[in-house]
C-alpha positions as CSV (number, residue, x, y, z in Angstrom):
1,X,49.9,5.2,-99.8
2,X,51.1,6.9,-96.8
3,X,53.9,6.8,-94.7
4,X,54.6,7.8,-91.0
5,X,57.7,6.7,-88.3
6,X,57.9,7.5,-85.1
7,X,61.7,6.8,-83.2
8,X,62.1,5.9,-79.9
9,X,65.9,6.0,-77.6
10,X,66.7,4.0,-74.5
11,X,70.0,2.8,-73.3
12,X,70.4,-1.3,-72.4
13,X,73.1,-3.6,-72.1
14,X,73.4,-7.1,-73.1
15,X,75.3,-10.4,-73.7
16,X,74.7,-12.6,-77.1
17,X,74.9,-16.1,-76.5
18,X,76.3,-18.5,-79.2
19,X,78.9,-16.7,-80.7
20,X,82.4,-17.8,-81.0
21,X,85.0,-17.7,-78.2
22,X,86.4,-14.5,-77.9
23,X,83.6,-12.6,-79.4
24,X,83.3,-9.0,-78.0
25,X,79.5,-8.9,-78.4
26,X,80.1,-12.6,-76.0
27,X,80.7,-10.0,-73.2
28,X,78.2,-7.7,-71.2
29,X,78.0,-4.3,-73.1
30,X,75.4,-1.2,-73.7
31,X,74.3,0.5,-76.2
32,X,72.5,3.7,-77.2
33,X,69.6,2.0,-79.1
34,X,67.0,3.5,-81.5
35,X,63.8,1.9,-82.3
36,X,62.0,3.5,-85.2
37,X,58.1,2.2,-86.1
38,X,56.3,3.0,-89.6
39,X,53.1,2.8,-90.2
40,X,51.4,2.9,-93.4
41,X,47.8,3.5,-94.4
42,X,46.1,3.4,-98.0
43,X,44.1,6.9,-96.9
44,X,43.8,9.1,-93.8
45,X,41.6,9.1,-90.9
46,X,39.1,11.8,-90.8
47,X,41.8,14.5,-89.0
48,X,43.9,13.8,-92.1
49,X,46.4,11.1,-90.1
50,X,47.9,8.0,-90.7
51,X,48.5,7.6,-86.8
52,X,48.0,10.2,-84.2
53,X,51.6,10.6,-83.1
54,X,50.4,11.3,-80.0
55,X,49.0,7.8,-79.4
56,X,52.3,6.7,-79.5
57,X,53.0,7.8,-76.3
58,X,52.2,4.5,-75.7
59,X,55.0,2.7,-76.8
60,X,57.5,5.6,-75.4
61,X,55.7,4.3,-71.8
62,X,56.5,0.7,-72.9
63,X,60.1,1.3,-73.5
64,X,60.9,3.7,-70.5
65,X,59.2,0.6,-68.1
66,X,60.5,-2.0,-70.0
67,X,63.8,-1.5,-71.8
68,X,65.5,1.5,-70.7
69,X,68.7,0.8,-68.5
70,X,68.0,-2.3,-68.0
71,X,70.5,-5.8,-69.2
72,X,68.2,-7.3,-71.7
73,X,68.9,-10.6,-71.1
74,X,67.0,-10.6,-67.6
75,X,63.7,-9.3,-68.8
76,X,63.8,-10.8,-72.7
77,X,63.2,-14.7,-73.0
78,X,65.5,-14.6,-76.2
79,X,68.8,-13.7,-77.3
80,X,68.4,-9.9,-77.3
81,X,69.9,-9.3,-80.6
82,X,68.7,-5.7,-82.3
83,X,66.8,-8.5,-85.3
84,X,64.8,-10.3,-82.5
85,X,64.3,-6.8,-80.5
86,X,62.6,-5.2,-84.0
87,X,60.6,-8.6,-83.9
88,X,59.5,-8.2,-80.6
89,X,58.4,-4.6,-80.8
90,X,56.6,-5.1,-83.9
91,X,54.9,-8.0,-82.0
92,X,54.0,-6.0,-78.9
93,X,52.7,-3.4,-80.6
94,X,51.0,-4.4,-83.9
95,X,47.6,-6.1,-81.9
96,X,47.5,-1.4,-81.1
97,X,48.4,-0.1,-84.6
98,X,46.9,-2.3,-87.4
99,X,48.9,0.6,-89.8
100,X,52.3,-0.9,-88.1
101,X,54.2,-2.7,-90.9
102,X,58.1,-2.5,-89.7
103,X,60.4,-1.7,-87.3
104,X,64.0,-0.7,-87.1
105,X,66.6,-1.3,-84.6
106,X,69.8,0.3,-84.4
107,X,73.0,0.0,-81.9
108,X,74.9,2.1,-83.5
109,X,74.9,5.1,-85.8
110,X,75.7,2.9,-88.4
111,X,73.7,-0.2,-87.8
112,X,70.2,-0.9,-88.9
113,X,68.1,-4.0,-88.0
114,X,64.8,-4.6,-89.5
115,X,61.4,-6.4,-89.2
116,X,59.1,-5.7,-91.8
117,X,55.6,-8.0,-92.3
118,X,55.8,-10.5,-95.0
C-alpha cells in the first residue's frame, strides 16, 4: 500500500454554537488552519504515482475561493467545527480522488481533527 498527503493553509474565523455560557470558542475568533488530505492506493499509476500532486491544485483553488479569510459560519451550513470541516472536505473532494481516504484539520499547532472513511 501507498501513502501520499498533500496540506493546505488558509486563515478563517468562526463562532461554535451550543457550547456553554461563557465559552471562549462561543465568541468570534480566527485561526491559522491546516487541512491535510491522504490518499492511498494498492499500486501506482503508470508515471509511478499515487496522485499527481499537481492535480491538487484543485483543492488549493477550492480553499483560496471558499475558505480563506472568510467567517465560516456565513458560507458553511453547519457548525464549522475543525471535525465537521475534515468531513466536509473529504466530502467535496472524494467524488475527484477515489485514492482519498482521510483528512486532517488543525487550528492549532497542537490540534488534530480527523475524518477517515469507515
Amino acid at each position: 500500500m501507498f501513502f501520499i498527503s498533500k496540506k493546505f493553509n488558509f486563515s478563517a474565523s468562526h463562532v461554535l454554537n451550543g457550547l456553554k455560557e461563557g465559552h471562549p470558542c462561543a465568541r468570534m475568533h480566527g485561526h491559522n488552519y491546516a487541512v491535510t488530505l491522504c490518499f492511498r492506493a494498492d499500486c501506482l499509476n503508470k508515471t509511478g504515482f499515487v496522485v499527481d500532486y499537481r492535480d491538487l491544485d484543485c483543492v488549493k483553488k477550492f480553499i483560496d475561493h471558499t475558505l480563506d479569510h472568510r467567517h465560516l459560519n456565513d458560507i458553511l451550513d453547519f457548525n464549522p467545527t475543525a471535525e465537521n470541516i475534515a468531513k466536509y472536505m473529504y466530502e467535496n473532494f472524494k467524488p475527484v480522488f477515489a485514492q482519498l481516504y482521510r483528512v486532517e484539520v488543525s487550528e492549532t499547532p497542537s490540534t488534530n481533527a480527523v475524518y477517515e472513511e469507515a
